[in-house]
N, C-alpha and C positions, 0 to 999 in steps of 0.2 A: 630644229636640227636638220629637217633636210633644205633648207637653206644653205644654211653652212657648210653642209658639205657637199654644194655646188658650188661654194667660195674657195673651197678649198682645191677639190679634185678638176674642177671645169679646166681650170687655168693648164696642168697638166695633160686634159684631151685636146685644148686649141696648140699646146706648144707639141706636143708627140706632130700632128697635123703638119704647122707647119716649118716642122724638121727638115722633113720629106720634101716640099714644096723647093725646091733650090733655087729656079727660076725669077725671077722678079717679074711677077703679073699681076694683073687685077684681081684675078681670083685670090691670089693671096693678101692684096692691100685689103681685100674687103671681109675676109677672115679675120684680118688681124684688128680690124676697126668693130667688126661686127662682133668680135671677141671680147676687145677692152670694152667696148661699151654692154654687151650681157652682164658681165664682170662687176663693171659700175653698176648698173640697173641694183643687180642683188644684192652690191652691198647695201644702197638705201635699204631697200624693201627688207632687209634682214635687220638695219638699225629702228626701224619704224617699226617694224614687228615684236622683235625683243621688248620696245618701252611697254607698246600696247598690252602684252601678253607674258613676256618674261617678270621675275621677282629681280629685277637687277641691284635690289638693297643686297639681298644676302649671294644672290647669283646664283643662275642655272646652270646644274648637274648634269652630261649625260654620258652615255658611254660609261656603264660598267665593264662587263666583259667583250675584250675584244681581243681574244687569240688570234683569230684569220689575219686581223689588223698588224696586228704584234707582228705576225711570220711575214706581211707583207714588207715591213718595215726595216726588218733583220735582211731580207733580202735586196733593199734597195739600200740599206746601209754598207752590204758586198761589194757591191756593185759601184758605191761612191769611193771604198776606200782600196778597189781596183784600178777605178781611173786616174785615181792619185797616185797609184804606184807606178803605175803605167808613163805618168806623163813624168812623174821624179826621176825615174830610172831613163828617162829619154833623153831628158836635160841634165839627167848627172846630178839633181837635186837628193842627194839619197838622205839625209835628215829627214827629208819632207816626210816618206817610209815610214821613220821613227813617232813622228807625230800622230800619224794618223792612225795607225795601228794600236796610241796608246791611248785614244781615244777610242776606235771603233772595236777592239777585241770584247774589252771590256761591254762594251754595251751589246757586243751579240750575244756574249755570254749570257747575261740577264736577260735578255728577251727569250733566247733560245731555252735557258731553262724554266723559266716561267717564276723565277724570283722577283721580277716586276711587276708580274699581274696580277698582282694584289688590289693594287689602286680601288678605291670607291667610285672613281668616275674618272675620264681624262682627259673632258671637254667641262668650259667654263665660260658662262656669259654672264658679263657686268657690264659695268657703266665705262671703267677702261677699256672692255675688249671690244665693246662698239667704238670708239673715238679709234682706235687703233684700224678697225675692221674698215670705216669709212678714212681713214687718213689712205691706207694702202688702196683702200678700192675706188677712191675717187681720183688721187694725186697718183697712184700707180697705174691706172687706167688710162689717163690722159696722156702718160709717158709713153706709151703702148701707143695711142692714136699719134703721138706727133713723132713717134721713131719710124713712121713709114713712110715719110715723105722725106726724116731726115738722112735716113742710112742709103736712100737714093740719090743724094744728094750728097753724099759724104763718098759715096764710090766713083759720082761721077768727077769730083777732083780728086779723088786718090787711086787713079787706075794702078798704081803699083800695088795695092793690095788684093789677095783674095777674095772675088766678093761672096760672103757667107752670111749671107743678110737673109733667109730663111731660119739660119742654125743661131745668128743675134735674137730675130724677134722671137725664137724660141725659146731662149733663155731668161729673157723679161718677162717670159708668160711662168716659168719655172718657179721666178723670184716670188712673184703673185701669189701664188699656191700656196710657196715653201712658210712666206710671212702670214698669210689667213691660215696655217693650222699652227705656225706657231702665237698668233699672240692670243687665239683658244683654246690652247695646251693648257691644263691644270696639270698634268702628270708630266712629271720630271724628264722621265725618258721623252715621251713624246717632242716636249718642248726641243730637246737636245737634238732629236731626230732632225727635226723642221731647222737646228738652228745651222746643222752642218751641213746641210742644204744649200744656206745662203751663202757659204764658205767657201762651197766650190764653186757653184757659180759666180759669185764674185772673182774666183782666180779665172774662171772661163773666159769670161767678158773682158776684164781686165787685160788680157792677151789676147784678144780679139785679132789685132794686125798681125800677130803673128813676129814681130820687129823684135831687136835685144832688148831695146828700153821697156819693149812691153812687158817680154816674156820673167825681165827678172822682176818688173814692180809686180808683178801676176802672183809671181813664187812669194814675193815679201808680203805679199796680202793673205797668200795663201798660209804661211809658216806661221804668220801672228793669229791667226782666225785659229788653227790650228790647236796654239799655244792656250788659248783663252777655252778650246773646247775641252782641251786634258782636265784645266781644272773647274771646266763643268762634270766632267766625267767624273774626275775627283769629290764632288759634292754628291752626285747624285751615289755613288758608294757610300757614302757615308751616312746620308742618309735613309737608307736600304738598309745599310749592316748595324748600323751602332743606332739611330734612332728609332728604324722601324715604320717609315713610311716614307711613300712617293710622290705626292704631291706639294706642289708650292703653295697650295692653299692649307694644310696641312703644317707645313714648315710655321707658316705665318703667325697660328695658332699653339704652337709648340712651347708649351711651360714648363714642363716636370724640371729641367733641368739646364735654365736659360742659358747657362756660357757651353754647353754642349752645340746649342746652335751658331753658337760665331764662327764655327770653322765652314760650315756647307754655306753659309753668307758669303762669309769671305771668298771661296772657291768660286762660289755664283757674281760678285760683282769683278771677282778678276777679269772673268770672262768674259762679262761688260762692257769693261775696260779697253779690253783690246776692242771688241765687236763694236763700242762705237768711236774708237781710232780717240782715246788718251792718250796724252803722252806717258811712257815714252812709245806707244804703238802709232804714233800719229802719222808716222810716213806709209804706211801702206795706206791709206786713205789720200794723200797727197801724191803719191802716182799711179789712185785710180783715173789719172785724170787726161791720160794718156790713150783711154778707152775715148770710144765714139759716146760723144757728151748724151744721149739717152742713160745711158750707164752711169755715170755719175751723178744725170738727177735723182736715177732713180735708188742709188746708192746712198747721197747725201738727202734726199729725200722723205725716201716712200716707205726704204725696207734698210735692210743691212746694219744701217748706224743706230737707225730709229727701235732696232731689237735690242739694242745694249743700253739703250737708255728705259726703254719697256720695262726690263727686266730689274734695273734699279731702281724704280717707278714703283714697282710690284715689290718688292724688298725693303722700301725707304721706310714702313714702321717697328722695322727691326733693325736701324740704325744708330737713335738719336740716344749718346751716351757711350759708345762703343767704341773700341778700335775699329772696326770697320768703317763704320760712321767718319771715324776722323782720315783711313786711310783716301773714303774716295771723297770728301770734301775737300781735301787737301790737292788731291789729284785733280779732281774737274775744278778747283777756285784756281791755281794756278796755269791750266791749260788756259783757260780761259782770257787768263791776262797776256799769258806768253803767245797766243795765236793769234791774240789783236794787235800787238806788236808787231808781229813776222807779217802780218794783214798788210801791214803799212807799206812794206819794204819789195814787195813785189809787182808788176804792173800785165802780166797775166791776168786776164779774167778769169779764167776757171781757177787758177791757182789760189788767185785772192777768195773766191767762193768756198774756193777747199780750206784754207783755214779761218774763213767765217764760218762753216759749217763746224769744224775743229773746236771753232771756241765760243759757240753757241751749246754744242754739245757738251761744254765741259760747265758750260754755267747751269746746263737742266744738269749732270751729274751732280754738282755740286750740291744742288736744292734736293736732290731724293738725298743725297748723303747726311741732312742737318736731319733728316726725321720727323719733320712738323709737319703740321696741316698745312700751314700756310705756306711752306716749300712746296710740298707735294703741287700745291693748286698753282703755282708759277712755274712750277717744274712742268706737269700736264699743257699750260697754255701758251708755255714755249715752246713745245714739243708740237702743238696742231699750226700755231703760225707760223714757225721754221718752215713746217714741211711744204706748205702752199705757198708763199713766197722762196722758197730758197729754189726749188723745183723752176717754177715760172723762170728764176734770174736763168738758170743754166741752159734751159730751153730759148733762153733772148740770148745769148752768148752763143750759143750753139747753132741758132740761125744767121746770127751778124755774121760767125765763122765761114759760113759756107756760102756767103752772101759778099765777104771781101777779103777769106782767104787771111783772115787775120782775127786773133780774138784776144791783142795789147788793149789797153785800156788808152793808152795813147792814141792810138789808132782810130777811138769812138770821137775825137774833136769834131766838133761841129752835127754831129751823129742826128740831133732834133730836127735840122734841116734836108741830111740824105736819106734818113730813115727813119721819118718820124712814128709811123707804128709802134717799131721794135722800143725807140727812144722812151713811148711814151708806156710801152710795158715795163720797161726796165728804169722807170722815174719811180712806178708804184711799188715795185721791187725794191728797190734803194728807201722809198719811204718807207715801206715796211719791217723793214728791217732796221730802220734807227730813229725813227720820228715818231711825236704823239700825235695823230692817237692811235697810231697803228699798235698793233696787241704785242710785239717783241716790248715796246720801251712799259706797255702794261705789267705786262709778264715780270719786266725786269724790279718794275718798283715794288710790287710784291713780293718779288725774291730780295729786296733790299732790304722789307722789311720783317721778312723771316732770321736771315743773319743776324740782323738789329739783335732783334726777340732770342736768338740763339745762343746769343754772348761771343758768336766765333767773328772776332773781330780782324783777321784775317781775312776773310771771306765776303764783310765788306768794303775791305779796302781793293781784293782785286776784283773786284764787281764794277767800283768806282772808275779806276783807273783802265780796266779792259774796256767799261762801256763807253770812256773818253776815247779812246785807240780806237774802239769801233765805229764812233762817228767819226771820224777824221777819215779813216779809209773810205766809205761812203759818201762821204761829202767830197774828196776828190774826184772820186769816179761822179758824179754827178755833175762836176763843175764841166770835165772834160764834153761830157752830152751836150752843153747848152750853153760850151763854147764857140762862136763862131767868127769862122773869118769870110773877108769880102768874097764874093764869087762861086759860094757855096751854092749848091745844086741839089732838088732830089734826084734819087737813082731809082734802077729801078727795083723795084719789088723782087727779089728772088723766090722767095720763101712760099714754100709748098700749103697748100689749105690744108693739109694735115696737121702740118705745123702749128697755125692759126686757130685751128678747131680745140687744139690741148689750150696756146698759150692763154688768149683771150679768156675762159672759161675760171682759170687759174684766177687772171688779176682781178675778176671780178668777185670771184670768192674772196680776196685779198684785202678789197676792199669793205665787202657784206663782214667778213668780221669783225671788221673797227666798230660795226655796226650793231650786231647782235652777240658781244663776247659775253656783257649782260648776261642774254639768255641762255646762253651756251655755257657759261659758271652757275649759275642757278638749278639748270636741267639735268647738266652733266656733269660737271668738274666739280662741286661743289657735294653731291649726293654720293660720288666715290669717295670724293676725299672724307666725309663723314664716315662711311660705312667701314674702311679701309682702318682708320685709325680706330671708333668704338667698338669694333669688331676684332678688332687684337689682341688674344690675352697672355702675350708673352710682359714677362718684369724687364725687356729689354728697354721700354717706353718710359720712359718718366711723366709722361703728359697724360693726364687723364682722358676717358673717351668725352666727357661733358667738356673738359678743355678743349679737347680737339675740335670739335663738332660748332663750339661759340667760335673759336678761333676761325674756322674754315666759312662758316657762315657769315664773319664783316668783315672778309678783305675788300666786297666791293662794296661794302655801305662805309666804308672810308673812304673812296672817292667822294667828293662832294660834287651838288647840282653844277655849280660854277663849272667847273672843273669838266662836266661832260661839254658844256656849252665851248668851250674853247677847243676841245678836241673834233667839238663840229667843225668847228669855223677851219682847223686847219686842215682837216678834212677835204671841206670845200677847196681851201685853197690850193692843198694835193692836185686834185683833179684838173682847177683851172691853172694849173702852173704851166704843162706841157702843150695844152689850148693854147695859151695866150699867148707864148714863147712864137707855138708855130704859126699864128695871125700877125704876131709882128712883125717877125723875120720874112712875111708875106706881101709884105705894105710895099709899094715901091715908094723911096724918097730919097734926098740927099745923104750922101754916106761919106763921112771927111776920112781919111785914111789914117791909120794909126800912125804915132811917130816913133821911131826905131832905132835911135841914134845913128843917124844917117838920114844920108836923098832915098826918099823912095822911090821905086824903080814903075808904082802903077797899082802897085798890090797890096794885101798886109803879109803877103810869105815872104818876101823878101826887099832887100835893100843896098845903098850902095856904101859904102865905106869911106874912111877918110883917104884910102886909095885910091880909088875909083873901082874898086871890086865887090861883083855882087855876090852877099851874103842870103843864105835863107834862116829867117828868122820862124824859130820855131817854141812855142812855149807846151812847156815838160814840168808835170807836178815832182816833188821832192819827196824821194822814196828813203831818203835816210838809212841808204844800207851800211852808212861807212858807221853808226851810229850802232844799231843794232838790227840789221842783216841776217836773212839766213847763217852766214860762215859766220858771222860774229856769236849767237848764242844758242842758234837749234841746237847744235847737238851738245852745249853745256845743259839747257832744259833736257834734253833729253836724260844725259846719265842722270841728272840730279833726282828726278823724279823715279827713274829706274832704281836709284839708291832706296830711297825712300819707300818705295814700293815695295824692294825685297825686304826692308825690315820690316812692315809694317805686316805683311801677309807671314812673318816671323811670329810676331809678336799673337797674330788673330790665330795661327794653328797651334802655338805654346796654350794660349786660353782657351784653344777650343779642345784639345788633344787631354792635356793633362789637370783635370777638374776632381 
């Protein structure tokens, strides 16, 4: 315990620190490094600890009574939903008012009267909440180390903004904290506390520039976070009032009167829903992106997105069979498809990242919404490989940015030979995310064959069809790196050792899990997903706990021997790809010049014409917007799902209301 709550509170004394700090000095670069790295230290040592010493089968209890806690809580919950007022009544946002108040009244109420402190305990340590504990403390730590070489970097081409790079990295220390006591919240409230934490700092950062384009994606991240926390607030009432307890562990466990529970479910994966940007909430996470890119890894990442899917993670054995169940399978199997599409059509890097995060997000939604073992356990191991490669891609994008003032994907041509570093992190990055044997295409075939096993034949066809749209986008951006033309040059090196110290660290973890997912399903993924489902005794399951526990125990003894053997081999060939590219491109020898329908002028950029006029020849991958483009069907995906949504959350408070 007192581990954890230096995982939790630490991150709060290095960001109060440096708040204060305004200046841009060493003393603070070396706080903020000497911080993420404490940070990281205890997450290990508190994962290492918990196996050794913890009962992580049934999970560790603590924190009975905590009144002092409670009023400390009620007081910073003032305090959050003053600054909201504050900053709505300034920009004229006066709904925002309405939101937040409909969430925070209510939860002071309950703490202040002392109707929440009932709880048996409102801390929780499993097998989940370390994989969570280490995703935020390792990949949120290194976001920390490489934002201080970036936001220095980011000021000095953006002198038109304010520079508040103190009051940033204080905010990424906030995020830290907020996410280490939410995903070891067992109590409701608490959970709720920590979750509207990430809501407002998410609006903070978000509007960081201070610009209109910021300030209103800021308010639209801030109004759907918002929206999503009502009907947490709405669950945690009802669970207080009408069922008689506070905990999610508790909820889990809940039989007397199973369709009683569909409505605090429902309430709870609404809120999900928004927090990890489904459609139709998918645009405030699409102009997080507008923030200085630390903010976005650390958003698509580490914390923010990765608590909405936590939380369906934590929920998914009270799914399989339900309206709820089919509301959010419906919702993450079609983000999923609809965001690898809109993937296609953009040539933004961060943007394309924003809706690969979008519809990777919505494929783990999907798999806690089927309710199996074997979802859960692709849901969990796309949720740890997301977060370490998707992190790494933003942090290479967010360096090229500041390195050429440009972060088009067009722009990366030739990119293995001017910047082969970044190239060759952002080759393991793109593998990772679409190739075998990196653990996404793992992840995915195990969640193919939960669908199968589901009957929800839906669900594997937009699995089919997104994860086709997801290689396609990937594989162009890749082509683009390691296309060259004549006369190409390295540059130089921009990129801060802070930088270098997070990226580096990332792709090698990237690659150590193609390597060891084995033992990390065996250790860890596998021993939740067991305990989580024969440990359930609501009639919401239809799957036995002896089903579930066989089920969960040979998803990987279905891979066959062969089968590892070739995902070495491309393995190997991963690594030696970007090697061998830059030893070629290194050789001097004869080089004949492309032909371009025309005289060439000397070059392969350009040419001369049947006029005698020089053309520049440029080649440009095929984004298909005229086909299906943002304008052509976001916002029909959007209402549709938004349709769909209000009936369904219709349909889960009709059965859960009136029983």
């Amino acid at each position: 315990m007192p581990v954890l709550a230096f995982l939790i509170l630490f991150p709060f004394v290095i960001a109060f620190i440096l708040f204060f700090l305004k200046k841009d000095s060493a003393g603070r670069s070396f706080i903020t490094i000497m911080g993420a790295a404490a940070e990281l230290a205890a997450a290990v040592f508190f994962s290492v600890d918990s196996f050794m010493f913890g009962d992580m089968e049934m999970g560790t209890y603590y924190l009975a009574k905590t009144h002092l806690a409670d009023m400390v809580i009620a007081a910073v919950e003032m305090c959050l939903m003053l600054i909201v007022f504050f900053l709505g009544i300034k920009y004229r946002r006066y709904y925002i008012l309405l939101l937040s108040a409909a969430g925070t009244i209510p939860a002071l109420y309950l703490d202040l009267t002392g109707i929440s402190a009932t709880a048996v305990s409102h801390i929780k340590v499993d097998y989940l909440t370390v994989i969570m504990v280490l995703i935020v403390g390792v990949v949120g730590s290194l976001i920390c180390i490489y934002a201080v070489g970036y936001i220095r970097d980011y000021h000095h081409h953006h002198k038109e903004y304010t520079d508040r790079s103190g009051y940033f990295l204080s905010l990424l220390f906030v995020f830290l904290g907020a996410m280490m006591g939410l995903v070891s919240s067992d109590n409701l409230m608490w959970m709720y506390f920590f979750w509207e934490i990430t809501s407002v700092c998410s609006f903070l950062l978000i509007g960081y520039s201070r610009t209109p384009e910021a300030i209103a994606n800021s308010f639209r991240a801030l109004w759907m976070n918002l929206l999503g926390g009502c009907g947490f607030m709405a669950a945690i009432i009802f669970c207080i009032c009408v069922m008689e307890l506070t905990n999610i562990s508790q909820l889990l466990v809940f039989a007397s009167i199973p369709a009683m529970a569909v409505f605090p479910v429902a309430m709870l994966s609404f809120a999900a829903l928004t927090k990890s940007a489904q459609m139709p909430f998918c645009r405030w996470l699409l102009g997080a992106m507008v923030a200085p890119t630390p903010t976005s890894a650390l958003l698509h990442s580490a914390t923010m997105v990765k608590a909405g899917v936590y939380l369906l993670l934590r929920l998914s054995p009270m799914m399989n069979g339900t309206y709820v169940g089919i509301m959010v399978t419906v919702i993450g199997g079609f983000t999923f498809f609809a965001a690898s599409l809109l993937a296609i059509t953009v040539s933004d890097g961060k943007k394309i990242l924003a809706y690969s995060t979008i519809s990777n997000l919505g494929l783990i939604t999907a798999a806690a919404g089927c309710g199996m073992p074997e979802a859960v356990w692709a849901g969990i191991m796309l949720l740890i490989f997301h977060a370490v490669t998707k992190s790494m891609m933003f942090m290479s994008v967010g360096a090229y940015e500041n390195s050429t003032g440009s972060r088009d994907v067009e722009d990366m041509h030739g990119m293995i030979i001017r910047y082969p570093k970044l190239a060759f992190v952002m080759t393991i990055g793109i593998f990772g995310m679409s190739v075998v044997p990196m653990g996404m295409c793992v992840a995915k075939w195990a969640a193919l064959k939960a669908f199968i096993d589901s009957g929800y034949v839906y669900l594997t066809l937009f699995l089919c069809f997104g994860s086709a749209s997801t290689l396609f986008y990937w594989i162009k951006w890749l082509g683009k790196i390691f296309s060259v033309s004549k006369g190409s040059r390295k540059h130089t090196d921009k990129v801060y050792g802070s930088e270098w110290t997070a990226i580096y660290p990332l792709a090698v973890i990237a690659v150590l899990l193609c390597l060891v997912y084995p033992v990390i399903s065996a250790v860890v993924v596998t021993p939740y997903v067991r305990s989580a489902f024969s440990g359930s005794m609501n009639r919401l399951i239809t799957m036995t706990p002896m089903e579930g526990a066989s089920a969960s125990t040979n998803i990987i003894a279905a891979i066959s021997t062969e089968d590892f053997v070739i995902m070495g081999v491309m393995l190997i060939c991963m690594c030696i790809l970007p090697i061998a590219m830059r030893f070629v491109n290194s050789v001097q020898e004869r080089r004949v010049l492309s032909y371009m329908s025309g005289f060439n002028t000397g070059s392969d950029r350009s040419f001369y014409d049947s006029l005698g006029e020089e053309k520049k020849q440029y080649l440009s991958n095929w984004y298909m917007q005229e086909l299906f483009g943002e304008k052509k069907i976001l916002n029909a995906c959007l209402l549709l799902t938004a349709v769909f949504l209000i009936v369904m959350l219709t349909a889960c408070a009709a059965g859960g209301l009136f029983v």
